[in-house]
Jmol script that loads the backbone (N, CA, C; Angstrom):
load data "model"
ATOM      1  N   UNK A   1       4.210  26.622   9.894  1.00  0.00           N
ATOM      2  CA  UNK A   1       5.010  25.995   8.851  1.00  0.00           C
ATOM      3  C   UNK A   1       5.168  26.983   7.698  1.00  0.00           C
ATOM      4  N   UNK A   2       6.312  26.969   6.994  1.00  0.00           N
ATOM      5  CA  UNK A   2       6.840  27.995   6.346  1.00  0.00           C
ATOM      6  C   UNK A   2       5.599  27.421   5.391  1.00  0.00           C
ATOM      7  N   UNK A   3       5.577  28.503   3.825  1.00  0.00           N
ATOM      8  CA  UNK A   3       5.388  28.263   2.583  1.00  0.00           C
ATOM      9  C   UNK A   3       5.497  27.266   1.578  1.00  0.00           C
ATOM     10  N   UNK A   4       7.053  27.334   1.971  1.00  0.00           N
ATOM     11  CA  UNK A   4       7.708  26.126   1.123  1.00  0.00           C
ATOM     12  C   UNK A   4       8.518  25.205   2.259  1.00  0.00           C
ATOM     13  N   UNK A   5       9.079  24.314   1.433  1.00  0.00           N
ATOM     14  CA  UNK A   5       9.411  22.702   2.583  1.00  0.00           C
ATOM     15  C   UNK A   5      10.514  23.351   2.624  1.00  0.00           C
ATOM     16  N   UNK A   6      11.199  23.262   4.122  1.00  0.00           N
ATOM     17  CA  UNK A   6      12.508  22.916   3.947  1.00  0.00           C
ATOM     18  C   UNK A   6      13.223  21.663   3.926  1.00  0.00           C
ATOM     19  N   UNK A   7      14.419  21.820   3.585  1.00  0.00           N
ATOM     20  CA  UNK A   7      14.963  20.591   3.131  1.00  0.00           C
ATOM     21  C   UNK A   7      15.865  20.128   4.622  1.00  0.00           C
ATOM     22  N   UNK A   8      16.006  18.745   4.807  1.00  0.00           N
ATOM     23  CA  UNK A   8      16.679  18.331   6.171  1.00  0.00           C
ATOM     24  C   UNK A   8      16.290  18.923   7.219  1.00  0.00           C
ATOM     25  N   UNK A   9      15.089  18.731   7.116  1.00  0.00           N
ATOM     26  CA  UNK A   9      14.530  19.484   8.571  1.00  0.00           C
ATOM     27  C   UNK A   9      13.191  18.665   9.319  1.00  0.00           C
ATOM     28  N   UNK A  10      12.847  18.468  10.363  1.00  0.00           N
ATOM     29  CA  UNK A  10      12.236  17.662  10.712  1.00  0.00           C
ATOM     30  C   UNK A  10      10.785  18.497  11.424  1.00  0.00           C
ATOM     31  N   UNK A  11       9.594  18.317  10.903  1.00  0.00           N
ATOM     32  CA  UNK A  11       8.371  19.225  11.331  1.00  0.00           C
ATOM     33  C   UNK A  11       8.110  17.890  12.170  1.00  0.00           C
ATOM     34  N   UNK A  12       7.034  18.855  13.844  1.00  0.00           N
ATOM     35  CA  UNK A  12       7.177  18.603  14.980  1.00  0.00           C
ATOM     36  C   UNK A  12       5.606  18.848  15.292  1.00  0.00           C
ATOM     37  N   UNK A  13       4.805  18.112  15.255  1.00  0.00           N
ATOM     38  CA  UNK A  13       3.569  18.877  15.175  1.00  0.00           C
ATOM     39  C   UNK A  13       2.210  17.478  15.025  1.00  0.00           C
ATOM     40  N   UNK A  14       0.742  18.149  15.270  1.00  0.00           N
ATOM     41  CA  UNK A  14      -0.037  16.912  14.614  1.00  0.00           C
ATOM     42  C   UNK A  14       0.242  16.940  13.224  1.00  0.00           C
ATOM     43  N   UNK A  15       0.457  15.746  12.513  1.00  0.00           N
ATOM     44  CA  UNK A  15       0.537  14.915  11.455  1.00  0.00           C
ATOM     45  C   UNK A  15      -0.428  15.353   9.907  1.00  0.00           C
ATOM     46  N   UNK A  16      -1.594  15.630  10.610  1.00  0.00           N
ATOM     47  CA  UNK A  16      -2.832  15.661  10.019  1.00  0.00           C
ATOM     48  C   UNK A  16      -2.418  17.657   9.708  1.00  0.00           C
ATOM     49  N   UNK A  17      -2.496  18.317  10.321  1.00  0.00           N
ATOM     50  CA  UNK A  17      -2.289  19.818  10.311  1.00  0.00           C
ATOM     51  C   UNK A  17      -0.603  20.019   9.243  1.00  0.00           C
ATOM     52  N   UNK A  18      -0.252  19.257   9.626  1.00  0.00           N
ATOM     53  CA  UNK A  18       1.782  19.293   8.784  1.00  0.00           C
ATOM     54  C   UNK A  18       1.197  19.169   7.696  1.00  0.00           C
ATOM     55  N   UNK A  19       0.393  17.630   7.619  1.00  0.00           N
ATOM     56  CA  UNK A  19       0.690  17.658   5.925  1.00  0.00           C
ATOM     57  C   UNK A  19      -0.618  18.398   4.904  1.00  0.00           C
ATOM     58  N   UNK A  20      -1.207  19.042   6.132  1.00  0.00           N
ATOM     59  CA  UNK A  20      -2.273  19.723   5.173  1.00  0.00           C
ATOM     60  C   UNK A  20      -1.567  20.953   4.572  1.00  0.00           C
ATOM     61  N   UNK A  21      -0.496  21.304   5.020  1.00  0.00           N
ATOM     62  CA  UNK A  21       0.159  22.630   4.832  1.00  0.00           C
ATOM     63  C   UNK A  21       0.983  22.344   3.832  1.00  0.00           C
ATOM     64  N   UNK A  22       1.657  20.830   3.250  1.00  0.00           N
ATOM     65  CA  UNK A  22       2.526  21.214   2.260  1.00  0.00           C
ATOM     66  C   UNK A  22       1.523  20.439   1.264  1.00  0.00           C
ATOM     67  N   UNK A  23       2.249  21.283  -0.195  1.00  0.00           N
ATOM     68  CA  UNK A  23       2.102  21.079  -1.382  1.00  0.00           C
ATOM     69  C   UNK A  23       1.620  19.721  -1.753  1.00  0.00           C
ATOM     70  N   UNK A  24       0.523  19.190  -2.830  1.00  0.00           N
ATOM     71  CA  UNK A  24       0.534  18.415  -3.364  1.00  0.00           C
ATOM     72  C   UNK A  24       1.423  17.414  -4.214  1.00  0.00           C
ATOM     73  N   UNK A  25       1.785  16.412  -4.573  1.00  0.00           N
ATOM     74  CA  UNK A  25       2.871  15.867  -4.857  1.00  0.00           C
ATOM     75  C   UNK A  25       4.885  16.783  -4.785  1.00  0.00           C
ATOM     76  N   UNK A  26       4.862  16.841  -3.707  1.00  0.00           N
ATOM     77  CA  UNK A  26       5.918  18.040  -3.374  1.00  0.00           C
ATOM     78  C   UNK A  26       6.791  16.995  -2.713  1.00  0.00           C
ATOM     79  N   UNK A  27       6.280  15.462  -2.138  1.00  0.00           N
ATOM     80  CA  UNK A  27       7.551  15.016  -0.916  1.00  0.00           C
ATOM     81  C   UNK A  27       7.870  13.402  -2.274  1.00  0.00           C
ATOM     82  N   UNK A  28       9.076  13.342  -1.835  1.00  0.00           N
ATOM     83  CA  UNK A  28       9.716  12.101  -2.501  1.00  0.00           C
ATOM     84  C   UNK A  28       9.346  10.736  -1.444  1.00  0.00           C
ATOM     85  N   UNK A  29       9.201  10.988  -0.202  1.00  0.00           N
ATOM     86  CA  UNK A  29       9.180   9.979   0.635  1.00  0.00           C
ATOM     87  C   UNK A  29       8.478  10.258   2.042  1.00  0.00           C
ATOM     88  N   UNK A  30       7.752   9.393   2.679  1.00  0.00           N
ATOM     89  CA  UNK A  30       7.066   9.781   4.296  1.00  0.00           C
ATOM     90  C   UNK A  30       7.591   8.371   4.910  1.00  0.00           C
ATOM     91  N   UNK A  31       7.788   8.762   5.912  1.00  0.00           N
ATOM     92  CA  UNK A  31       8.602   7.707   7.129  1.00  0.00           C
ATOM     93  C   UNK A  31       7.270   7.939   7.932  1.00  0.00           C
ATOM     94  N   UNK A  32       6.935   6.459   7.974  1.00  0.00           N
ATOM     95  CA  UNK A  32       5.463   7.064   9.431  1.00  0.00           C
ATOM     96  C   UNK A  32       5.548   6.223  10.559  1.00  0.00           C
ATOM     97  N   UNK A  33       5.603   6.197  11.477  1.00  0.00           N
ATOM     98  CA  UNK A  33       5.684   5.733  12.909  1.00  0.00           C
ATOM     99  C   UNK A  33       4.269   5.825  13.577  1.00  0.00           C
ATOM    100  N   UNK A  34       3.115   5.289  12.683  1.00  0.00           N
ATOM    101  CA  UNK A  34       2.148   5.737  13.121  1.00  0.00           C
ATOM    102  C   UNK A  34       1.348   4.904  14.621  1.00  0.00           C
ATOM    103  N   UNK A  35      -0.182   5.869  15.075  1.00  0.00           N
ATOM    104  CA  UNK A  35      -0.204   4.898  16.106  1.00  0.00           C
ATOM    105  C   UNK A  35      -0.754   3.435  15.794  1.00  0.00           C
ATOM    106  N   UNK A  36      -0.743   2.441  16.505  1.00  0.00           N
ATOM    107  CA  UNK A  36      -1.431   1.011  15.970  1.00  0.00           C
ATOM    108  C   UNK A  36      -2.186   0.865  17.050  1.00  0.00           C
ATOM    109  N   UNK A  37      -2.565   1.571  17.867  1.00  0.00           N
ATOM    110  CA  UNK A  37      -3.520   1.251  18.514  1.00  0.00           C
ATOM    111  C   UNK A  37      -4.137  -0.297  19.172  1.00  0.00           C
ATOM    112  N   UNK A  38      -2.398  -0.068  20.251  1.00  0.00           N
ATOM    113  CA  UNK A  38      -2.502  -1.612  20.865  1.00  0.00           C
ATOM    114  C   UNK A  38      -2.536  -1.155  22.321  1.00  0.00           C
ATOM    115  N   UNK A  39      -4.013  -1.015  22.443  1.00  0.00           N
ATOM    116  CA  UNK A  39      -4.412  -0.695  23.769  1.00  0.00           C
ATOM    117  C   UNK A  39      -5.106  -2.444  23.945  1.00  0.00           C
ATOM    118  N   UNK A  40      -4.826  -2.876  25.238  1.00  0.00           N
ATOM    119  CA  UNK A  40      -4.995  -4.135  25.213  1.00  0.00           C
ATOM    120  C   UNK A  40      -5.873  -4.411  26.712  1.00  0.00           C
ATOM    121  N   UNK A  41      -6.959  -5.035  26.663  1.00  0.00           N
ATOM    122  CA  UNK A  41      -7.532  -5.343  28.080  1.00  0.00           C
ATOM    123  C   UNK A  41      -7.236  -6.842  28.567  1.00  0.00           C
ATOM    124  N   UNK A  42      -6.640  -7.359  29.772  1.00  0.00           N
ATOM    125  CA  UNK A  42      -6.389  -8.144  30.245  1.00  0.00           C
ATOM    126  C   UNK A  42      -4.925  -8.813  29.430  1.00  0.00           C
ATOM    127  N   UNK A  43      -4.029  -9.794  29.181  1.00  0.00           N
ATOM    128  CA  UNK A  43      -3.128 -10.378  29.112  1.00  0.00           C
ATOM    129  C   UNK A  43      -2.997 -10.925  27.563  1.00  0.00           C
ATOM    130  N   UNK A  44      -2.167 -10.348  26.967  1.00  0.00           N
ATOM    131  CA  UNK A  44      -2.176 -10.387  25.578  1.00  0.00           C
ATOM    132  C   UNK A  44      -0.513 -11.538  25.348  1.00  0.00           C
ATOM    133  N   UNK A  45      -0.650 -12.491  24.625  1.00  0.00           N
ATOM    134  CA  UNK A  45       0.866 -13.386  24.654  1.00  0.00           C
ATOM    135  C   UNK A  45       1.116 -13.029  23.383  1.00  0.00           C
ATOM    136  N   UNK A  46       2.810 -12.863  23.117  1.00  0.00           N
ATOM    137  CA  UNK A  46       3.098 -13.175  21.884  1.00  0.00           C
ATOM    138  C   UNK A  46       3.486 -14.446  21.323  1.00  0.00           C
ATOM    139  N   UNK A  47       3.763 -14.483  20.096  1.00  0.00           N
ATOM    140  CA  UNK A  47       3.774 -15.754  19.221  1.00  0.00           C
ATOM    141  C   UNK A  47       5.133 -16.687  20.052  1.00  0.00           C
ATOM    142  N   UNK A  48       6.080 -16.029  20.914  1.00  0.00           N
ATOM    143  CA  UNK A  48       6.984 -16.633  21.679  1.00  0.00           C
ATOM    144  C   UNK A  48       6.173 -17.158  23.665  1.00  0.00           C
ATOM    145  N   UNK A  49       5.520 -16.774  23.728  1.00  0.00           N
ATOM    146  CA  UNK A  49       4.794 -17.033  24.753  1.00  0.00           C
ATOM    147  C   UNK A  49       5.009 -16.026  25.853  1.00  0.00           C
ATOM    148  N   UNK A  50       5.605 -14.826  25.610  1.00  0.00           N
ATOM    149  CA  UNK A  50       5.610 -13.471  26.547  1.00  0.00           C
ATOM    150  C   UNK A  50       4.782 -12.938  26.621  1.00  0.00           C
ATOM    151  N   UNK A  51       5.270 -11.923  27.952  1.00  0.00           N
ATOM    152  CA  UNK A  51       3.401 -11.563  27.929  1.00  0.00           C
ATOM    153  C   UNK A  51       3.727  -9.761  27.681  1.00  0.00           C
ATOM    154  N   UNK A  52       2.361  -9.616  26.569  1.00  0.00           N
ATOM    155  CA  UNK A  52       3.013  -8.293  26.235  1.00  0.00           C
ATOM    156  C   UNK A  52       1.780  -7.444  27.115  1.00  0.00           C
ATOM    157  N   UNK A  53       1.727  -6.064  27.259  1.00  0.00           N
ATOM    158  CA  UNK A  53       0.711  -5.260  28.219  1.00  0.00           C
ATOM    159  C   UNK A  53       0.814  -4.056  27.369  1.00  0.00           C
ATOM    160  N   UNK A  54       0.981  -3.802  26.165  1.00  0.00           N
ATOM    161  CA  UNK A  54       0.193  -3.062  25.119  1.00  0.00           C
ATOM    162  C   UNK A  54       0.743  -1.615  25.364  1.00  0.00           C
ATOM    163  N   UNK A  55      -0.012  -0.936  24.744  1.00  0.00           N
ATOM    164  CA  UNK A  55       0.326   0.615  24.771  1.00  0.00           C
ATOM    165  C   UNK A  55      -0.290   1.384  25.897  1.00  0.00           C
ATOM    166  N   UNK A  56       0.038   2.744  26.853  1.00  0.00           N
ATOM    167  CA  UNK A  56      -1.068   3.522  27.613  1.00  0.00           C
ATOM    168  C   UNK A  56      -0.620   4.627  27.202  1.00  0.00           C
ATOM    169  N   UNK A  57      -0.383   5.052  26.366  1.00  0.00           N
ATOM    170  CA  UNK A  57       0.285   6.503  25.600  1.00  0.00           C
ATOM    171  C   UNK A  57      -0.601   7.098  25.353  1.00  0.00           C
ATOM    172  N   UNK A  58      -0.976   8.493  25.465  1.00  0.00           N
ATOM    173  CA  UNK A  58      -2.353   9.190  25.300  1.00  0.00           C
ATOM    174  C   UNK A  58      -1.743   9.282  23.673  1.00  0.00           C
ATOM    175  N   UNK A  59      -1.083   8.843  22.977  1.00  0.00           N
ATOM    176  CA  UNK A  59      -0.877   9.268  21.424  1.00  0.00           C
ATOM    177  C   UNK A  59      -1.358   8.145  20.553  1.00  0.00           C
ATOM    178  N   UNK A  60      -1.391   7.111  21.812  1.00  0.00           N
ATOM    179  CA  UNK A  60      -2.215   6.026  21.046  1.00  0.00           C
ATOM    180  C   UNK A  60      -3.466   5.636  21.679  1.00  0.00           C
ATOM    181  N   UNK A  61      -4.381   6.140  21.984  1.00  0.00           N
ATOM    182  CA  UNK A  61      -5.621   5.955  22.179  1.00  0.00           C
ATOM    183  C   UNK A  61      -6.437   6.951  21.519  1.00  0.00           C
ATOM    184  N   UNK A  62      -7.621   5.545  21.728  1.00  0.00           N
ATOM    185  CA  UNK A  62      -8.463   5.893  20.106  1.00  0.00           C
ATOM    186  C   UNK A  62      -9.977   5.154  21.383  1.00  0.00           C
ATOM    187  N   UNK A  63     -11.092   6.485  20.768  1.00  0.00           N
ATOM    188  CA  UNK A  63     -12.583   6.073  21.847  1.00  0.00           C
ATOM    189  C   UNK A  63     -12.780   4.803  21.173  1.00  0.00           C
ATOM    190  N   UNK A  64     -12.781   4.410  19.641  1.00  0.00           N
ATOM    191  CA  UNK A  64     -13.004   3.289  19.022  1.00  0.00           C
ATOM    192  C   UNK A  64     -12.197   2.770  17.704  1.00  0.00           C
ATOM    193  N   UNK A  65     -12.776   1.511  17.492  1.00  0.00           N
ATOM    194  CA  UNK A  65     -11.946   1.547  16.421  1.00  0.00           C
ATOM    195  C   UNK A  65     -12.141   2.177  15.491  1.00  0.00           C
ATOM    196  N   UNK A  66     -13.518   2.652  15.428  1.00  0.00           N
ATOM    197  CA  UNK A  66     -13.950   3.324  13.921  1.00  0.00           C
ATOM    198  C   UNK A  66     -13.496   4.796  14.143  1.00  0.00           C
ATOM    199  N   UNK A  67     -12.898   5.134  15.282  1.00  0.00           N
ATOM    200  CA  UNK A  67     -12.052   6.874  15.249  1.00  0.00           C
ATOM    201  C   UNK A  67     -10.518   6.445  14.775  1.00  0.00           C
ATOM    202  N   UNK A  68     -10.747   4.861  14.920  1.00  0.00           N
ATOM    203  CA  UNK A  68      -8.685   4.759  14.476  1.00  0.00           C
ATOM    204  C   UNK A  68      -8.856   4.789  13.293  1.00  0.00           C
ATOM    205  N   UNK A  69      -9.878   3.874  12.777  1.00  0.00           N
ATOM    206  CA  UNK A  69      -9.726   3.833  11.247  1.00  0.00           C
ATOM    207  C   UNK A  69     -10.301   5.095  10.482  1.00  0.00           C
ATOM    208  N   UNK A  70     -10.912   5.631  10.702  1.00  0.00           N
ATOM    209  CA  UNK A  70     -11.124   7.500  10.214  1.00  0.00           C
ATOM    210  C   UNK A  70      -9.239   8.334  10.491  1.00  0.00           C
ATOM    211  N   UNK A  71      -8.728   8.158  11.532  1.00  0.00           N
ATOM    212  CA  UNK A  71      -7.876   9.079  11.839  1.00  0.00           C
ATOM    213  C   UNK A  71      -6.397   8.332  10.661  1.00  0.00           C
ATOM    214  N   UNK A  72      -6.655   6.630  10.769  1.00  0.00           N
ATOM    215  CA  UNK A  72      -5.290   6.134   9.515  1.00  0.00           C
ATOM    216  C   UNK A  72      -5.855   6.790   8.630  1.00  0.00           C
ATOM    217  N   UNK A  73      -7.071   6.679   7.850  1.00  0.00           N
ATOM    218  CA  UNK A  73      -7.424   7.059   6.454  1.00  0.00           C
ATOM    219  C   UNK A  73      -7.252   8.276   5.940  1.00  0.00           C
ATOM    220  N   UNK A  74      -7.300   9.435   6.908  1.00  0.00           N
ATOM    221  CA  UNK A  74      -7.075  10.770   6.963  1.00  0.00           C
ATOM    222  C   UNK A  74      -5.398  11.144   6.762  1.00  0.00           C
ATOM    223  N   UNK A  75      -4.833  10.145   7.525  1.00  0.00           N
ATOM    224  CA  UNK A  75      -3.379  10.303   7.516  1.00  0.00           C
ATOM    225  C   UNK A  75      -3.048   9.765   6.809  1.00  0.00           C
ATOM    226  N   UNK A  76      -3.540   8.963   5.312  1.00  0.00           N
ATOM    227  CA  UNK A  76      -3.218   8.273   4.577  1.00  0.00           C
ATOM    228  C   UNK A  76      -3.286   8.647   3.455  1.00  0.00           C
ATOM    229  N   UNK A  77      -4.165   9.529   2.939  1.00  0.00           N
ATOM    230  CA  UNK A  77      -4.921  10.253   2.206  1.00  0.00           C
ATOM    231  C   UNK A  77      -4.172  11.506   2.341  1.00  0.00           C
ATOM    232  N   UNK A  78      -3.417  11.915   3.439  1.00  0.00           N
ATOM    233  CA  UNK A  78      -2.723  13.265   2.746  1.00  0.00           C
ATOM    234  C   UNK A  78      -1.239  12.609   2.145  1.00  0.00           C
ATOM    235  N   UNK A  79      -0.645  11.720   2.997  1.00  0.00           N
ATOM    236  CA  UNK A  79       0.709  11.298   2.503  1.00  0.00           C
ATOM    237  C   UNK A  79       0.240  10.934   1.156  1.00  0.00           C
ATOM    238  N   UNK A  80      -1.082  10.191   0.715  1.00  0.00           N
ATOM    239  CA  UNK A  80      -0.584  10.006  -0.892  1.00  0.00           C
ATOM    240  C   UNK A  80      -0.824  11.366  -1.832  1.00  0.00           C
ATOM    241  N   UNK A  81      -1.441  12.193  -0.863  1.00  0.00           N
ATOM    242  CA  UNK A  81      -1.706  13.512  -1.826  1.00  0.00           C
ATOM    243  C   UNK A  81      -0.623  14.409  -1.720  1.00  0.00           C
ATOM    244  N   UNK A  82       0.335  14.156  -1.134  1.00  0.00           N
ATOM    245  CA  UNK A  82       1.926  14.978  -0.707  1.00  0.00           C
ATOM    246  C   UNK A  82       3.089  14.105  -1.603  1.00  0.00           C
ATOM    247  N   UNK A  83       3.357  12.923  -1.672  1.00  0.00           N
ATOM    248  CA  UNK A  83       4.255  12.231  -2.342  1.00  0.00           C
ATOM    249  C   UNK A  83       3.968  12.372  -3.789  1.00  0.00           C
ATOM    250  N   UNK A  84       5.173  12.322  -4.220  1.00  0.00           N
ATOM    251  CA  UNK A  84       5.504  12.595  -5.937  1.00  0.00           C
ATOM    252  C   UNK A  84       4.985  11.188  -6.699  1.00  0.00           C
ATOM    253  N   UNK A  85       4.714  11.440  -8.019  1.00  0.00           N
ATOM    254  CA  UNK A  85       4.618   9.635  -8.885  1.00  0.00           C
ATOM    255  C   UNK A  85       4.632  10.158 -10.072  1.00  0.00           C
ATOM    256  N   UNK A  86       4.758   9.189 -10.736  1.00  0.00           N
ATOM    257  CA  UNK A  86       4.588   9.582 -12.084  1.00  0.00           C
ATOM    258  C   UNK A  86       3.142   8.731 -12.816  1.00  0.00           C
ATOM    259  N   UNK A  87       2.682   8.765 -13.374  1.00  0.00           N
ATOM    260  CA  UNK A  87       1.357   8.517 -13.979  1.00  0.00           C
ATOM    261  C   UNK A  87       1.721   7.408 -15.251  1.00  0.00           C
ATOM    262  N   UNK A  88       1.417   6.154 -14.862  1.00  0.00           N
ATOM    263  CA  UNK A  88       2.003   5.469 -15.889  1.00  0.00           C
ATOM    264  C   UNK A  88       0.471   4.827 -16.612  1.00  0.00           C
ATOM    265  N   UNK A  89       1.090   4.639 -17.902  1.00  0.00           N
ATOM    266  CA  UNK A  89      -0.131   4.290 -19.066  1.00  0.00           C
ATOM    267  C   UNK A  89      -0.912   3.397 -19.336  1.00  0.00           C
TER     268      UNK A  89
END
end "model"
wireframe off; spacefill off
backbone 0.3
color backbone group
């Protein structure tokens, strides 16, 4: 990743490594598509009575929950240390 951001351009990469590379309050906005970690054992219904069968994406598996919730907090913690604000009184 360059130095500086470019503008209209889309970085392709782990999440966690991207945003360690840019600047502190440097982004106006983060779009996150993150994982939710709906790995599901046996027959899960939704609120309509379908039957949903969850995620098997190696991008969403997690050994536990306490590696999902370390890996959101990490990814959460740089987007607020990358997005702009202003400091109100």
């Amino acid at each position: 990743m360059p130095k500086e951001i470019q503008k209209d351009f889309i970085y392709q990469g782990d999440c966690l490594e991207i945003l360690k590379q840019i600047p502190d309050q440097s982004v106006d906005l983060v779009f996150a598509d993150p994982p939710y970690n709906m790995q599901t054992e046996g027959e899960l219904l939704r609120s309509d009575g379908s039957s949903f069968s969850g995620v098997s994406d190696k991008w969403d598996k997690f050994e536990s929950l306490h590696e999902y919730d370390d890996f959101s907090k990490q990814w959460l913690a740089e987007c607020r240390r990358v997005l702009k604000y202003e400091k109100f009184n």
